[in-house]
N, CA, C and O atoms as CSV, one atom per row, in Angstrom:
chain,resi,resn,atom,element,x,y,z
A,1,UNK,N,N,88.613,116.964,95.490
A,1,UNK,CA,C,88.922,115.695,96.098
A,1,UNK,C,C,89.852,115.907,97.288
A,1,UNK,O,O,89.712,115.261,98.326
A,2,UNK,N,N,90.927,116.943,97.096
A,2,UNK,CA,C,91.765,117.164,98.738
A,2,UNK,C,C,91.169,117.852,99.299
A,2,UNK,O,O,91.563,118.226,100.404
A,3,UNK,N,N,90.179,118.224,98.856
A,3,UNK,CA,C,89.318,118.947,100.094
A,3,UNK,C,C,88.939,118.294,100.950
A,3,UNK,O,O,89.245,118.431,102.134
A,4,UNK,N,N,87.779,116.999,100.215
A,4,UNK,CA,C,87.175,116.389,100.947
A,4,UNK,C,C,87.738,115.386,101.571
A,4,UNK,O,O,87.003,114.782,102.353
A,5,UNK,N,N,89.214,114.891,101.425
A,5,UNK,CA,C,90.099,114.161,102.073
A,5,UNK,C,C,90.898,114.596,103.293
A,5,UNK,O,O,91.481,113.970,104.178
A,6,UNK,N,N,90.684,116.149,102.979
A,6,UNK,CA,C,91.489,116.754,104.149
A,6,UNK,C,C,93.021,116.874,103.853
A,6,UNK,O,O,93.760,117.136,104.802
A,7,UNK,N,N,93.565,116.697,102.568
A,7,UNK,CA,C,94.684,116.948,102.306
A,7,UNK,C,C,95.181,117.820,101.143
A,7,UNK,O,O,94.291,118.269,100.419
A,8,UNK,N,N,96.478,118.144,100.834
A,8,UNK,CA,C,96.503,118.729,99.906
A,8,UNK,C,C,96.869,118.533,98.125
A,8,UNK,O,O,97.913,117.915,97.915
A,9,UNK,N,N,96.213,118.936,97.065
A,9,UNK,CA,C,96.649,118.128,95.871
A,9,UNK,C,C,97.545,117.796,95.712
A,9,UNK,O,O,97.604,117.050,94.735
A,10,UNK,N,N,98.563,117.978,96.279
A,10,UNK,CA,C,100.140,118.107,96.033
A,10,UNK,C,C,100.375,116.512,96.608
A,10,UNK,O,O,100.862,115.571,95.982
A,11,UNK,N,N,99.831,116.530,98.106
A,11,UNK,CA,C,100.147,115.078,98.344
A,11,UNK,C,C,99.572,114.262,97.851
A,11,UNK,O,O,100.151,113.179,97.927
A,12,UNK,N,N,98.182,114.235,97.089
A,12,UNK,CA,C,97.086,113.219,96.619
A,12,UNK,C,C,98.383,112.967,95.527
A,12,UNK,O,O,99.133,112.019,95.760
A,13,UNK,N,N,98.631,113.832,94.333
A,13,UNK,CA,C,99.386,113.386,93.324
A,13,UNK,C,C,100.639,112.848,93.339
A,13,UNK,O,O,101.072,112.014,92.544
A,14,UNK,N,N,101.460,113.559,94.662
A,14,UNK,CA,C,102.886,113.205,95.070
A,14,UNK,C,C,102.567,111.308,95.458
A,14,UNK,O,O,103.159,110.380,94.906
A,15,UNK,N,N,101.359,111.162,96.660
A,15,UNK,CA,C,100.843,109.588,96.759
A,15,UNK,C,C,101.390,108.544,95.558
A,15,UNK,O,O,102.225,107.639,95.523
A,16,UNK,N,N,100.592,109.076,94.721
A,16,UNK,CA,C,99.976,108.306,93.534
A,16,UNK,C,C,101.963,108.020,92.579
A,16,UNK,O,O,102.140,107.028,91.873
A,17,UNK,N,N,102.950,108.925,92.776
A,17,UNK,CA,C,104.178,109.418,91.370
A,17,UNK,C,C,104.487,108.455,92.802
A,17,UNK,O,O,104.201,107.442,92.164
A,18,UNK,N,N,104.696,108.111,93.659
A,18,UNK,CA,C,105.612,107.706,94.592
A,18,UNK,C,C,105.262,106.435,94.902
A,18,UNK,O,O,106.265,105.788,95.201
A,19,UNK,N,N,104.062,105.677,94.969
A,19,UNK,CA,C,103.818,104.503,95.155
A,19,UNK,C,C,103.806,103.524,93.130
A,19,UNK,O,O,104.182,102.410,92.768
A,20,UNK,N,N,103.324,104.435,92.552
A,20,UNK,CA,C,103.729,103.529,91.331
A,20,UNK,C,C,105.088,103.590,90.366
A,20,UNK,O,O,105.446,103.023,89.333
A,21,UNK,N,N,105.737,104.750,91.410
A,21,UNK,CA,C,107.351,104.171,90.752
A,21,UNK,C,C,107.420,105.147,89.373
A,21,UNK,O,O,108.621,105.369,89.224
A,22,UNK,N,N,106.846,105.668,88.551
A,22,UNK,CA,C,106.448,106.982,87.773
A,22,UNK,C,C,107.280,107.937,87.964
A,22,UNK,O,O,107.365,108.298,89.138
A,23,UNK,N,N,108.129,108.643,86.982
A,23,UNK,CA,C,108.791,109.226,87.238
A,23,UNK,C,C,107.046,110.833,87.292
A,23,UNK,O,O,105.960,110.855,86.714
A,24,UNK,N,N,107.832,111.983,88.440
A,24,UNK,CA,C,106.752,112.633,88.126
A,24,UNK,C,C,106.433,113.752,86.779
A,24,UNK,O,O,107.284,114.294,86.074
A,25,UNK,N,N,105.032,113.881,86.697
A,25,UNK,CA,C,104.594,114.243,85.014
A,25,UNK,C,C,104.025,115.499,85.908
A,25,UNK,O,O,103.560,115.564,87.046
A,26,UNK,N,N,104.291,116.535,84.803
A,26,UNK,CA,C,103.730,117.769,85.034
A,26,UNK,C,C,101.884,117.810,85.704
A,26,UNK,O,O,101.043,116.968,85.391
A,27,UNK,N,N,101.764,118.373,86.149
A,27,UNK,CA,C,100.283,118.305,87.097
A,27,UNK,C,C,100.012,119.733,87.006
A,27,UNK,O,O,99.081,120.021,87.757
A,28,UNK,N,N,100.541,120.889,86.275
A,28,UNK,CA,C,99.365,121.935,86.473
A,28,UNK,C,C,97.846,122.152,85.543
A,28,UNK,O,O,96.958,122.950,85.843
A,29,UNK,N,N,97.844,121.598,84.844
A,29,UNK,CA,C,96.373,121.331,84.445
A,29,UNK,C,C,95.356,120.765,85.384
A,29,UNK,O,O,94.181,121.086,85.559
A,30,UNK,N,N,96.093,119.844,85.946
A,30,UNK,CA,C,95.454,119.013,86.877
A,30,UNK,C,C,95.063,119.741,88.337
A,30,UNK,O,O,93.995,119.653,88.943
A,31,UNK,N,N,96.045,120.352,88.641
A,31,UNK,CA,C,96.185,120.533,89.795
A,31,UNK,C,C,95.385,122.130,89.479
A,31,UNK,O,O,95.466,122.671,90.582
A,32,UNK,N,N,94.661,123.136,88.519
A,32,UNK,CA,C,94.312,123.826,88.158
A,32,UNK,C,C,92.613,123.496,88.175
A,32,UNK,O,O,91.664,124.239,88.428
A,33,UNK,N,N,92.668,122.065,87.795
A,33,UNK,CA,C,91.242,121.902,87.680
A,33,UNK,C,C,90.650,121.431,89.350
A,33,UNK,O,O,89.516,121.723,89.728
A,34,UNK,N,N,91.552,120.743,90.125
A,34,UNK,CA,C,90.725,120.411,91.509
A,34,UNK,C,C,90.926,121.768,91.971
A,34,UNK,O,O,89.794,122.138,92.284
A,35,UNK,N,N,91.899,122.910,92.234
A,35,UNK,CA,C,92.024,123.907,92.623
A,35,UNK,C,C,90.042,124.521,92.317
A,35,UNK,O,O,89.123,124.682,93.120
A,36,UNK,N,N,90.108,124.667,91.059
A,36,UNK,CA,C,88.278,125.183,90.960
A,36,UNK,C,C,87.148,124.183,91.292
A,36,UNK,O,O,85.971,124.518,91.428
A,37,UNK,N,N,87.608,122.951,91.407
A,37,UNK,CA,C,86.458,121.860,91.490
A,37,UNK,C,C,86.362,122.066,93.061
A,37,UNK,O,O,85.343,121.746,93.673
A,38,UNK,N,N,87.587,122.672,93.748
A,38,UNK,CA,C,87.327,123.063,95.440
A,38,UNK,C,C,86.877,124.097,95.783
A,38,UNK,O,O,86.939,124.415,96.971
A,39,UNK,N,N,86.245,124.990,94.761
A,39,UNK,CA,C,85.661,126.266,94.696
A,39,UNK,C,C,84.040,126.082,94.757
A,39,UNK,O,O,83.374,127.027,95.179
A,40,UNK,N,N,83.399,124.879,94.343
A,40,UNK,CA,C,81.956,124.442,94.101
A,40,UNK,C,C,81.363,124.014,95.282
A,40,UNK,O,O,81.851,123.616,96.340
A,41,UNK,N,N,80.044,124.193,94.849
A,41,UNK,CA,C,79.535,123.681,96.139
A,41,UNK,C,C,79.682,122.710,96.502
A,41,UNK,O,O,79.390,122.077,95.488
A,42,UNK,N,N,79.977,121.861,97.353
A,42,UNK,CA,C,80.111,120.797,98.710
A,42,UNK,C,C,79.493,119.840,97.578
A,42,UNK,O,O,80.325,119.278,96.865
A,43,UNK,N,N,78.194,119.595,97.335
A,43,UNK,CA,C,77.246,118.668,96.506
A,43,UNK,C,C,77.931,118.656,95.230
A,43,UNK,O,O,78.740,117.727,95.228
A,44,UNK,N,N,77.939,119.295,94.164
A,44,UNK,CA,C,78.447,119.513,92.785
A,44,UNK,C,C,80.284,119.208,93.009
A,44,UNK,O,O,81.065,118.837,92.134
A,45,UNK,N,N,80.584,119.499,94.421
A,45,UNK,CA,C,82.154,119.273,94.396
A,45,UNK,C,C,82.155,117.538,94.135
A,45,UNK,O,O,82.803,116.987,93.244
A,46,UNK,N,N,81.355,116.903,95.042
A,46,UNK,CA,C,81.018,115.362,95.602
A,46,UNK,C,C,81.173,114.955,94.351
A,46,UNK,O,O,82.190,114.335,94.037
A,47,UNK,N,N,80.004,115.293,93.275
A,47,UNK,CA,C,79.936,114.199,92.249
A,47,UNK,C,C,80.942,114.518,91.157
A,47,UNK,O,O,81.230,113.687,90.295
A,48,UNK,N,N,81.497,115.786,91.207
A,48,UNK,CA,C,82.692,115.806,90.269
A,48,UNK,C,C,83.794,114.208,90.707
A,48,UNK,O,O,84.393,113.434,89.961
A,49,UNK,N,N,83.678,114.245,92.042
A,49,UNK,CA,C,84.768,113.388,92.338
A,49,UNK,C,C,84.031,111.888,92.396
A,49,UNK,O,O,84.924,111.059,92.220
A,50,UNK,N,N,83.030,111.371,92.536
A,50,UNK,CA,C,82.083,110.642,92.034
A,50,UNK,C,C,82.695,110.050,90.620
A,50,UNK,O,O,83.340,109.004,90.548
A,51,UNK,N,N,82.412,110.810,89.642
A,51,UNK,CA,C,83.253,110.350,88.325
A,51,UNK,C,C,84.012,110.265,87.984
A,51,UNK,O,O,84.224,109.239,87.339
A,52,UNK,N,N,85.282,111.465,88.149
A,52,UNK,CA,C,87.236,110.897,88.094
A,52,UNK,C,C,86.927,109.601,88.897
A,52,UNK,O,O,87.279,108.540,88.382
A,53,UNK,N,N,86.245,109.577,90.220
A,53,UNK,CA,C,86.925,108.201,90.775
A,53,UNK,C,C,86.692,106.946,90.404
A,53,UNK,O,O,87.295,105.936,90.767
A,54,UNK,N,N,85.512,107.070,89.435
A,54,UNK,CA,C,84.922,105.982,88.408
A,54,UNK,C,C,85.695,105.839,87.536
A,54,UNK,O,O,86.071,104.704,87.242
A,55,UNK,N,N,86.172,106.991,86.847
A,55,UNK,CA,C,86.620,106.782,85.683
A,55,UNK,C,C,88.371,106.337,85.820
A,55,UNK,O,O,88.901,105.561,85.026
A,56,UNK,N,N,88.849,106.764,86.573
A,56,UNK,CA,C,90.126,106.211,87.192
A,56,UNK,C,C,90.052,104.437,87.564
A,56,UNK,O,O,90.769,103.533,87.136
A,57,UNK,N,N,89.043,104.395,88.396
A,57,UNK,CA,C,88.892,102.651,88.035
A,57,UNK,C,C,88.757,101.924,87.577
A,57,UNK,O,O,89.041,100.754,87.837
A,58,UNK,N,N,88.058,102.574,86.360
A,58,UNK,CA,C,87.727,101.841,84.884
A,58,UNK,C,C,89.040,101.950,84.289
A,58,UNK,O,O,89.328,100.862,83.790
A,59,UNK,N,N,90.098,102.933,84.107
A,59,UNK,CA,C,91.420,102.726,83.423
A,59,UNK,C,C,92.298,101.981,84.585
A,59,UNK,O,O,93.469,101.924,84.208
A,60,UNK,N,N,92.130,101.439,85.774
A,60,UNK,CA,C,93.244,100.782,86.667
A,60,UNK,C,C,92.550,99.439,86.194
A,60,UNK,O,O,93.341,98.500,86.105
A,61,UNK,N,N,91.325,99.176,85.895
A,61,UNK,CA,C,90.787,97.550,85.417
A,61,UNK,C,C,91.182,97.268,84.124
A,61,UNK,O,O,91.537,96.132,83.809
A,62,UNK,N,N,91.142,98.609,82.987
A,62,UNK,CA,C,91.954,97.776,81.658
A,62,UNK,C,C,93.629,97.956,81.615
A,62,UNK,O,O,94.204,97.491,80.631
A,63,UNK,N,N,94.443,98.639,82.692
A,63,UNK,CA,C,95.297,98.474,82.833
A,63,UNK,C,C,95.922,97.066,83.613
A,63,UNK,O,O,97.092,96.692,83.546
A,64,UNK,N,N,94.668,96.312,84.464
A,64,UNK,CA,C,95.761,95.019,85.196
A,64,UNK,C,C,95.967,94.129,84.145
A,64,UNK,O,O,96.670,93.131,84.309
């Protein structure tokens, strides 16, 4: 996903701990798994991020 944004995971997650006020939570699992999901091909990278970004919206809709 910071690939294809052009930025780096660090800021995608730093974004996210800094606009919702969150104190920050450990991220190397996380930050372990886009690290290899930026290793895939271009296509297979796409739809990995295709679904976190689904599935992230589906938990921000039973969270409002």
């Amino acid at each position: 996903m910071a690939k294809i944004l052009g930025v780096s995971v660090e800021e995608i997650l730093d974004a996210k701990n800094k606009t919702s006020g969150q104190r920050r939570r450990p991220v190397g699992k996380t930050q372990k798994l886009f690290e290899e999901v930026a290793k895939l091909p271009r296509r297979q990278e796409e739809k990995i991020v295709e679904v976190i970004s689904a599935m992230v919206e589906q938990y921000q809709r039973k969270t409002d």
